[in-house]
C-alpha positions as CSV (number, residue, x, y, z in Angstrom):
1,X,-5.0,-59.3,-3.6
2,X,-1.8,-59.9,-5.6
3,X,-0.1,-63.5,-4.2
4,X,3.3,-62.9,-2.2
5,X,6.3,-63.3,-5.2
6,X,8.6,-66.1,-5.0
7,X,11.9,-66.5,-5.1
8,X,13.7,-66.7,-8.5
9,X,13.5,-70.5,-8.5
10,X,9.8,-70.8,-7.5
11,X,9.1,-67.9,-10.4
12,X,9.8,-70.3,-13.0
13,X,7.8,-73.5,-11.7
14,X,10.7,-75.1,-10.0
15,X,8.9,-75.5,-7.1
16,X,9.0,-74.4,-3.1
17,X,12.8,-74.5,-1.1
18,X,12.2,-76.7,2.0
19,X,13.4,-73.5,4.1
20,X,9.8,-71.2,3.0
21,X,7.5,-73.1,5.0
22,X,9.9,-72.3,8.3
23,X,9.7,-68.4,7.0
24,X,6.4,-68.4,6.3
25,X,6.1,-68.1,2.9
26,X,2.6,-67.7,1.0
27,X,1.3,-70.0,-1.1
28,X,2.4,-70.0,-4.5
29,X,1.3,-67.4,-7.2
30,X,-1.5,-68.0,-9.7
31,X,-0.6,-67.6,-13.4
32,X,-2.2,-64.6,-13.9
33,X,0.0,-63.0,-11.2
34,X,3.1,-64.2,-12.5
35,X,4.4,-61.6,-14.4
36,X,3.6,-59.0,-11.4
37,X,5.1,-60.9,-8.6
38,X,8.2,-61.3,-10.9
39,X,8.5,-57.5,-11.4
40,X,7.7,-57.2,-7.3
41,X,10.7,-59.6,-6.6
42,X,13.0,-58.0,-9.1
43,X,12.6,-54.9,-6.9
44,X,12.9,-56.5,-3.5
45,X,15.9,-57.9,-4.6
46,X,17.1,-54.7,-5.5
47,X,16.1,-52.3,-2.8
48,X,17.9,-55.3,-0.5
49,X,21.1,-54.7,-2.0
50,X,20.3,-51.4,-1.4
51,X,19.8,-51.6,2.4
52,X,22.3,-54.1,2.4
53,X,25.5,-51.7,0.9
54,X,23.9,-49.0,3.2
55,X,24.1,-51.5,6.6
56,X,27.7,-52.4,5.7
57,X,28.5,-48.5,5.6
58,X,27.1,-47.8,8.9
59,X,28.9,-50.8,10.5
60,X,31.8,-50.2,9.6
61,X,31.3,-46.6,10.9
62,X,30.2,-48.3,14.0
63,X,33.5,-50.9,14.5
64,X,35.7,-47.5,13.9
65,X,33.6,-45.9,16.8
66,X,34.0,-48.6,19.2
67,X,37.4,-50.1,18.4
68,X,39.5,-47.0,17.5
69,X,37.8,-44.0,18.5
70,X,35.7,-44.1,22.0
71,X,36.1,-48.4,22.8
72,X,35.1,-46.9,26.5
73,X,31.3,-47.0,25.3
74,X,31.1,-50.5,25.3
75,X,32.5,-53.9,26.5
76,X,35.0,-56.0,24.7
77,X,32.1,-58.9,24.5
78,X,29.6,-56.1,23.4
79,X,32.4,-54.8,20.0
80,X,32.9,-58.9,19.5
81,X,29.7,-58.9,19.3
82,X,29.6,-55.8,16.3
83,X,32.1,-57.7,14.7
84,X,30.1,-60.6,14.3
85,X,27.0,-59.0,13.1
86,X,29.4,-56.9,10.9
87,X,30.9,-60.1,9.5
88,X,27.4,-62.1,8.8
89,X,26.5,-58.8,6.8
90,X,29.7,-58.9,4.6
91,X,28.5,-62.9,3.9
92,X,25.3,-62.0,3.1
93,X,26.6,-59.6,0.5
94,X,29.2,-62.4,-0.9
95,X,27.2,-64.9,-1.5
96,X,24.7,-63.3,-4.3
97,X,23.8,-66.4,-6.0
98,X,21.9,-67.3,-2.4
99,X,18.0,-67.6,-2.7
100,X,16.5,-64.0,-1.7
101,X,14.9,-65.0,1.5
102,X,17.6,-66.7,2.7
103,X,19.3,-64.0,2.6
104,X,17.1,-61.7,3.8
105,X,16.8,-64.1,7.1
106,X,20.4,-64.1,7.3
107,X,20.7,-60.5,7.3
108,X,17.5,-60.4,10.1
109,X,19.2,-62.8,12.0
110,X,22.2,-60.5,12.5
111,X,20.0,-57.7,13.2
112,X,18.2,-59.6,16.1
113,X,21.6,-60.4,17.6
114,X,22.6,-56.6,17.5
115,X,19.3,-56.1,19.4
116,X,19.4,-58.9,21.6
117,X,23.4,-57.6,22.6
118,X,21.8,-54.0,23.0
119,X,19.0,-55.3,25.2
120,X,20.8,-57.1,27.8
121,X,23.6,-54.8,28.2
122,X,21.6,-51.4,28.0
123,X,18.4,-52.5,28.6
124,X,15.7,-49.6,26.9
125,X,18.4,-47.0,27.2
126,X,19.7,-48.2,23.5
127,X,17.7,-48.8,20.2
128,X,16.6,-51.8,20.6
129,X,13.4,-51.8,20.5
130,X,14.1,-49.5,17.6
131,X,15.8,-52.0,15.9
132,X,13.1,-54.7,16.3
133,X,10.5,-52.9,15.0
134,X,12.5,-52.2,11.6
135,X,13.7,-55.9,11.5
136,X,10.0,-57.1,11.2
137,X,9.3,-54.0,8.8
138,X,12.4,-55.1,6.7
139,X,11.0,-58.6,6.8
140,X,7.8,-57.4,5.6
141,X,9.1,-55.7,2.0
142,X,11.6,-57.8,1.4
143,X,10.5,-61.2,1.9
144,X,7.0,-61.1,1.8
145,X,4.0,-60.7,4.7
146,X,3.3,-63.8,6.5
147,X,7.5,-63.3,7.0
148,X,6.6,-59.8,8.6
149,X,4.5,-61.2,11.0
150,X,6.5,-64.1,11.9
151,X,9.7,-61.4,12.3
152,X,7.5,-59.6,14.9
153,X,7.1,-62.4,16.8
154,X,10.6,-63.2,16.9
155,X,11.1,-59.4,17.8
156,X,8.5,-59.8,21.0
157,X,10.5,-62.8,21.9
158,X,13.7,-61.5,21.6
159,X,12.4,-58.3,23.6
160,X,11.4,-60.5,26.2
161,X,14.4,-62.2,26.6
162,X,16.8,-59.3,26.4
163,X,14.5,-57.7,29.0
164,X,14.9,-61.5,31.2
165,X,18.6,-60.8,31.0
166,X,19.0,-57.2,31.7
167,X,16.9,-57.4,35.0
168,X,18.4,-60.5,36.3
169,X,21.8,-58.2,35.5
170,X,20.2,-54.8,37.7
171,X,22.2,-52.9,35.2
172,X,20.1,-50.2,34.3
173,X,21.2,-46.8,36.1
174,X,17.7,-45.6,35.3
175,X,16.3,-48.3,37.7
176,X,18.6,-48.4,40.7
177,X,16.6,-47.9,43.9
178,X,12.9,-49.0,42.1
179,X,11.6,-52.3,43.7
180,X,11.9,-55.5,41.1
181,X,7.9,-55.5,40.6
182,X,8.3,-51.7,38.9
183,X,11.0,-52.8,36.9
184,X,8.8,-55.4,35.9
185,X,5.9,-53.2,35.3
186,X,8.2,-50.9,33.0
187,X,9.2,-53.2,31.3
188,X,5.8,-54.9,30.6
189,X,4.8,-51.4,29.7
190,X,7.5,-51.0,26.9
191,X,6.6,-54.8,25.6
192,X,3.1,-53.7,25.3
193,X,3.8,-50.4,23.6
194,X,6.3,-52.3,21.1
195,X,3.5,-54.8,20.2
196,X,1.0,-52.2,19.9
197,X,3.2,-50.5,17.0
198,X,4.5,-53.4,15.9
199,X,1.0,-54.6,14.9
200,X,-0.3,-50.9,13.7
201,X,3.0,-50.5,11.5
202,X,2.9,-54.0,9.7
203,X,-0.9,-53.7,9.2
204,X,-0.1,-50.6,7.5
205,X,2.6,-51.5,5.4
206,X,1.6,-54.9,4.5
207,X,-2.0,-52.7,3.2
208,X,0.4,-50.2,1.2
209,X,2.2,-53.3,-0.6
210,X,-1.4,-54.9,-1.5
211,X,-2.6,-51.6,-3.1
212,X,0.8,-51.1,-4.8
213,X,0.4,-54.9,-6.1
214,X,-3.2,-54.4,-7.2
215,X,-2.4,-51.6,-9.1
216,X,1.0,-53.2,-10.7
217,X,-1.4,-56.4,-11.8
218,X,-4.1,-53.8,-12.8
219,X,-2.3,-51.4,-14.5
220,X,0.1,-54.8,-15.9
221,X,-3.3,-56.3,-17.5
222,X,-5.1,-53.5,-19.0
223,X,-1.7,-52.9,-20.8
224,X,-1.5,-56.5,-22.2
225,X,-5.4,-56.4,-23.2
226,X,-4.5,-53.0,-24.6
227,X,-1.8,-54.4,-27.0
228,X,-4.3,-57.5,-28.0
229,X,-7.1,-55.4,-29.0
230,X,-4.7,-53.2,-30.9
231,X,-3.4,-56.4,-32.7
232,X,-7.3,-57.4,-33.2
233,X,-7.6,-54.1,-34.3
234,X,-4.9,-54.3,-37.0
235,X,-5.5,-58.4,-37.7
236,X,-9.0,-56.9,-38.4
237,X,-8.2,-53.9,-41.0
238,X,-5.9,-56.7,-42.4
239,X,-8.6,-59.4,-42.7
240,X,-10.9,-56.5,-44.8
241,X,-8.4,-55.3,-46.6
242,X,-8.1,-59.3,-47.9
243,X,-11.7,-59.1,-48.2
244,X,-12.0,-56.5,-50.1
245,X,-9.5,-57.4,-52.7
246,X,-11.6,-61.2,-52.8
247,X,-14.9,-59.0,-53.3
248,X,-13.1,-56.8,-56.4
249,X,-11.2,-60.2,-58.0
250,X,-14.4,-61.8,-57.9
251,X,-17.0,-59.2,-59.0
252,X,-15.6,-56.0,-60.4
253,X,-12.5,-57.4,-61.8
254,X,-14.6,-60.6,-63.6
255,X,-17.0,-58.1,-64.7
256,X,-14.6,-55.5,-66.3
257,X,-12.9,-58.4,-67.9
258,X,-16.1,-59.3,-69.4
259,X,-16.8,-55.6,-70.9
260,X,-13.3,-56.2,-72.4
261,X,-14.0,-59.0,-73.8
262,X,-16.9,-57.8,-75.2
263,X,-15.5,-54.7,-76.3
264,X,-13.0,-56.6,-78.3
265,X,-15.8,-58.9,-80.3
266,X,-17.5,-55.4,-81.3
267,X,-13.9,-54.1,-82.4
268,X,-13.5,-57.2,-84.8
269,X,-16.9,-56.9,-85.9
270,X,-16.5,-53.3,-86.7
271,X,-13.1,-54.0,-88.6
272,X,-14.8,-56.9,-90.6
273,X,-17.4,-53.7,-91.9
274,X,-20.0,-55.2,-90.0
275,X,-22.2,-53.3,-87.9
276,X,-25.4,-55.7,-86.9
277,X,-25.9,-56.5,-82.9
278,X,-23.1,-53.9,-81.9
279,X,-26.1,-52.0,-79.9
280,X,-26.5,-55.3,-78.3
281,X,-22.8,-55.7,-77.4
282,X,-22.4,-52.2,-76.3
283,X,-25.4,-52.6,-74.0
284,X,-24.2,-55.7,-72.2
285,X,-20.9,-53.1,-71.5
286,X,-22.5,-50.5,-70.5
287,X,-24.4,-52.6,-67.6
288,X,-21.4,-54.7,-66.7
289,X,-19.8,-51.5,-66.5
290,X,-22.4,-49.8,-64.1
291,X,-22.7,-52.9,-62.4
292,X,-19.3,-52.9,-61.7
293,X,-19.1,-49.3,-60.7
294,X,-21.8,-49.6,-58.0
295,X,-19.8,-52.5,-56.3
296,X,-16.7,-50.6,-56.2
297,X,-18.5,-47.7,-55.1
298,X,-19.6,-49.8,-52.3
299,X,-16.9,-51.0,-51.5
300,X,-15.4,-47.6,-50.8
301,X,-18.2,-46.7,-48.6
302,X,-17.4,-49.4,-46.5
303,X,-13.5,-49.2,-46.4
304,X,-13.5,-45.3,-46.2
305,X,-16.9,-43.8,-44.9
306,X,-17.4,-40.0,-45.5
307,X,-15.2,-37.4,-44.0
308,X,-16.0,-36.8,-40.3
309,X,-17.0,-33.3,-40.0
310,X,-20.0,-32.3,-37.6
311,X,-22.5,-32.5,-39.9
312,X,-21.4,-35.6,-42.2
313,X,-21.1,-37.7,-38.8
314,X,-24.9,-38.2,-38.9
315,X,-24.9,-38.4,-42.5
316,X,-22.5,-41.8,-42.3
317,X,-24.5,-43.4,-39.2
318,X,-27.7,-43.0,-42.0
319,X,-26.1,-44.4,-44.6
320,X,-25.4,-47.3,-42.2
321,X,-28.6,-47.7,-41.7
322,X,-30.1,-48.0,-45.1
323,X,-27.5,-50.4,-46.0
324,X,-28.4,-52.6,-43.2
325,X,-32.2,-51.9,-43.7
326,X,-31.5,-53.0,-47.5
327,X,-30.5,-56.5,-46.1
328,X,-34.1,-56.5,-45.6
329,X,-33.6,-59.0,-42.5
330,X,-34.7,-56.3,-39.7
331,X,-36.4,-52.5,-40.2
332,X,-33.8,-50.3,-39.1
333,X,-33.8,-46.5,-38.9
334,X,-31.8,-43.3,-37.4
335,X,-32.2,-40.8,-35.4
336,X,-30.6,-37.4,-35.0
337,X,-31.4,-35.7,-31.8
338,X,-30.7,-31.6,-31.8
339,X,-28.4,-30.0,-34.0
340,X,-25.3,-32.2,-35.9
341,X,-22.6,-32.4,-32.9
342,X,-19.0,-31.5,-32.9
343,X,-16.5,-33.6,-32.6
344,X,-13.4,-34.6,-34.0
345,X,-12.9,-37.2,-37.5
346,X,-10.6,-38.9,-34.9
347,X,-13.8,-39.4,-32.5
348,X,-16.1,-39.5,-35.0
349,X,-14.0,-42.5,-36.9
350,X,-14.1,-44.3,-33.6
351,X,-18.1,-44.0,-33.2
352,X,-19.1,-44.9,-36.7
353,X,-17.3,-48.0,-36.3
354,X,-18.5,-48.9,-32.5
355,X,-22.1,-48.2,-34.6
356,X,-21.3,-50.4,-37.3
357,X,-20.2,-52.8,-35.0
358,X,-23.6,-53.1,-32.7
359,X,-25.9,-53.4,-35.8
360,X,-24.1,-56.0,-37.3
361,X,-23.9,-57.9,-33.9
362,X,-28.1,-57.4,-33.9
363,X,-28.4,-58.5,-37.5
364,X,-26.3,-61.1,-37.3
365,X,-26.6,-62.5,-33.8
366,X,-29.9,-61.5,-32.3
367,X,-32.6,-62.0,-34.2
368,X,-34.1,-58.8,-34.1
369,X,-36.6,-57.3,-36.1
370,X,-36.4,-53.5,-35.0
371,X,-32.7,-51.8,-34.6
372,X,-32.5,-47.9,-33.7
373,X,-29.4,-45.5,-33.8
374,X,-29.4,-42.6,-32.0
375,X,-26.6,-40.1,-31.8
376,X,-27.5,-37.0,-29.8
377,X,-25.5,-34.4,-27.7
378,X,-26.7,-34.4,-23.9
379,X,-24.9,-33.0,-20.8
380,X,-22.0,-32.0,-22.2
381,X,-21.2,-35.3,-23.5
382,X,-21.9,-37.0,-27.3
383,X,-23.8,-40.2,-26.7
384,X,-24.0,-42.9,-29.2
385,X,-26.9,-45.7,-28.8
386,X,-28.1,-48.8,-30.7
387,X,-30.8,-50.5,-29.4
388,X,-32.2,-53.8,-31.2
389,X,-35.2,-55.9,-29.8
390,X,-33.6,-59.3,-30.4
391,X,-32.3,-62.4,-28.0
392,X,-30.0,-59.9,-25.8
393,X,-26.7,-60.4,-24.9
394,X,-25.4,-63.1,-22.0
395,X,-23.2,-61.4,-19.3
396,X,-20.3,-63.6,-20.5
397,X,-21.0,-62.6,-24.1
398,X,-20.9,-58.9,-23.2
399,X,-17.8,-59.4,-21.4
400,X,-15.8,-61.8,-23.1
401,X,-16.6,-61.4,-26.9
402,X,-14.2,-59.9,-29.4
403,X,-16.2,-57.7,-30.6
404,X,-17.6,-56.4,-27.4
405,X,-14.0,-56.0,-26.3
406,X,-12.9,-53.9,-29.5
407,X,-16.3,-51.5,-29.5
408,X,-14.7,-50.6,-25.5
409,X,-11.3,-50.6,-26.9
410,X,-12.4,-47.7,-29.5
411,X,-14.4,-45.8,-26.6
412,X,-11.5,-45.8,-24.4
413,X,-9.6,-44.5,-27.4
414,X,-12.0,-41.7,-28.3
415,X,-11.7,-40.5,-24.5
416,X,-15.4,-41.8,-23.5
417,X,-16.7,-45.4,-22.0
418,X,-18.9,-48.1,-23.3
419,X,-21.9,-49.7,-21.6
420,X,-24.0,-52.6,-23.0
421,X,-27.2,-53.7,-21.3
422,X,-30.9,-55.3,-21.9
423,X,-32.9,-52.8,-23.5
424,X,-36.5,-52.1,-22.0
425,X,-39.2,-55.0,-23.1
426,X,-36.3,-57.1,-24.5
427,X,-33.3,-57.0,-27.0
428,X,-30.0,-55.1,-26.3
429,X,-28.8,-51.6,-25.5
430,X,-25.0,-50.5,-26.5
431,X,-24.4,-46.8,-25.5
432,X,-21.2,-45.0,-26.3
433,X,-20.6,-41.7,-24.4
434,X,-17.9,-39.3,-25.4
435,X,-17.0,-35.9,-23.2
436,X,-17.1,-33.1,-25.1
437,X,-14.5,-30.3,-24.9
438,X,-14.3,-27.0,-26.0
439,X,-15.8,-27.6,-29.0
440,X,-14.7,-31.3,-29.4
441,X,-13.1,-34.2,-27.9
């Protein structure tokens, strides 16, 4: 469960005000919750001001009720009282550069006096017990939920001591001829009945904010993975596209500039009238020249394999195969299953490179002597599998490895999941499936 957010201070390390531990304030967030508590308190902050603005209206709607327009409804000591709540609210709302919770407390505090006043002068005729149920509540989404539950205490014992009050008083028209022990027992009743719902209520809303913060961190996380593994993603086509142009300096480019040179000693030799050893210098072209063609067309099939239509799909994952079987350092093979499957060059792209992928993880990290592809249409989904027999895979491997992390990157792209497990008597299972819609994902 997400940690309870700090206030603005404690969100950038500062440390703890003196005043949390008396508001019981949770311990302080881990790193990985930073970000989401920061994003929580942002919005506590705001939906107080809120509340806040809203309180202010109604009270001063309230003083015009009891001062100008029916002051019968209440004593003078009950509008002095209004006044003073009404005046700690204005405060609150002044002084913005005040820690949150402090605030928040402050702005409690006035409430409990408006409910303590309504209490012992109209005893459960007025709202509030109303009124101390939504304190604690407030006290919950604003400032956090050990605060919550230390505001319903405070509520009980405010109850209580209203209640104390107003039957010492014998105010309450409702009670007039009832012995003291019924009063008593009413009053019990409604204690009970305001515990009861103040427990239900906070349990609830305290379970709403931890599902709302889970989600937040969730939802926060996968979108920060997302954005590394699309910067992996384009570090990585970066990185080959380096490579590549190495590879074609280095061979293709070295060979070419050979044939010219060679091409250039048969041109003098020519002009000169001589024609001995040309046959010898227009062989050595003519193989540096289809030496260099078969790198670049390699090349190519590795930067750009074939178009991804239904049927060249399985013709790409084979062509994988014999390239990797040609490293001669495992026997490798493919299997089609059924008839060539439809799917989209989008989805297909994304599969031949989650395949690629998986076989050179086996070749290159396994050990194993016997790697299979599989691609086959089954329940209305395209499923993808490369089993090897090698070393397997450690559980912090599978989760933790780039690689692993950019094959379930590309799934999630193509609209399908990833799953990577020990493959039966040994080695390493990595199955792709994609849904199938209509004709396609």
């Amino acid at each position: 469960m997400p940690s309870e957010p700090r206030d603005s201070d404690e969100a950038q390390g500062v440390g703890p005000h003196p005043e949390s531990a008396a508001f019981g304030e949770d311990a302080p967030p881990s790193h990985g919750d930073r970000d989401s508590d920061t994003v929580t308190l942002s919005w506590r902050k705001k939906a107080f001001q809120w509340i806040l603005w809203i309180l202010l209206f109604t009270g001063s709607t309230q003083l015009l009720l009891v001062f100008l327009l029916t002051p019968e409804v209440a004593p003078l000591r009950n509008r002095l009282a209004v006044v003073a709540m009404f005046g700690i609210l204005v405060a609150v709302a002044l002084v913005r550069g005040a820690p949150h919770r402090i605030r928040v407390w402050v702005m409690l505090a006035a409430g409990y006096g408006a409910a303590f006043v309504m209490l012992s002068s109209t005893g459960l005729l007025g709202g509030g017990r109303t009124l101390l149920l939504t304190i604690a509540i407030y006290a919950l989404v604003f400032a956090g939920r050990r605060s919550g539950w230390v505001a319903a205490g405070i509520s009980l014992l405010v109850f209580a001591i209203g209640a104390a009050i107003y039957m010492q008083a014998g105010s309450d028209p409702s009670l007039q001829g009832q012995e003291g022990l019924v009063s008593i027992k009413y009053w019990l009743f409604q204690g009970t009945m305001l515990s009861f719902s103040l427990g239900t209520v906070l349990f609830l809303v305290a379970s709403l904010v931890n599902v709302l913060g889970e989600a937040l961190t969730t939802e926060r996380e996968a979108a920060r993975e997302r954005d590394r593994l699309e910067r992996l993603l384009l570090e990585t086509a970066a990185r080959e596209r380096r490579d590549v142009g190495h590879q074609l300096h280095d061979g293709p480019c070295q060979q070419i500039t050979a044939a010219l040179l060679r091409c250039k000693v048969a041109q003098r030799s020519l002009a000169s009238g001589s024609v001995e050893g040309q046959e010898g210098h227009l062989e050595a072209i003519a193989e540096l020249l289809d030496t260099s063609v078969g790198e670049i067309h390699d090349l190519a099939k590795g930067m750009s394999p074939p178009g991804f239509s239904p049927e060249s799909l399985p013709a790409a994952l084979a062509e994988l195969v014999r390239g990797a079987r040609a490293a001669g350092v495992a026997a490798c093979d493919f299997s089609l299953q059924g008839t060539a499957p439809t799917c989209s060059r989008f989805v297909a792209d994304h599969l031949f490179r989650i395949a690629q992928e998986a076989v050179g993880n086996a070749l290159r990290h396994s050990m194993a002597r016997r790697i299979q592809v599989r691609l086959r249409a089954h329940g209305g989904a395209l499923v993808l599998q490369i089993l090897d027999d090698g070393a397997g895979i450690s559980r912090d491997a599978n989760r933790g490895r780039m690689g692993m992390r950019i094959m379930r990157h590309r799934a999630e792209l193509a609209g399908g999941s990833l799953s990577v497990g020990p493959a039966e008597g040994g080695g390493t299972t990595v199955t792709c499936t994609v849904p199938l819609r209509g004709g396609g994902p």
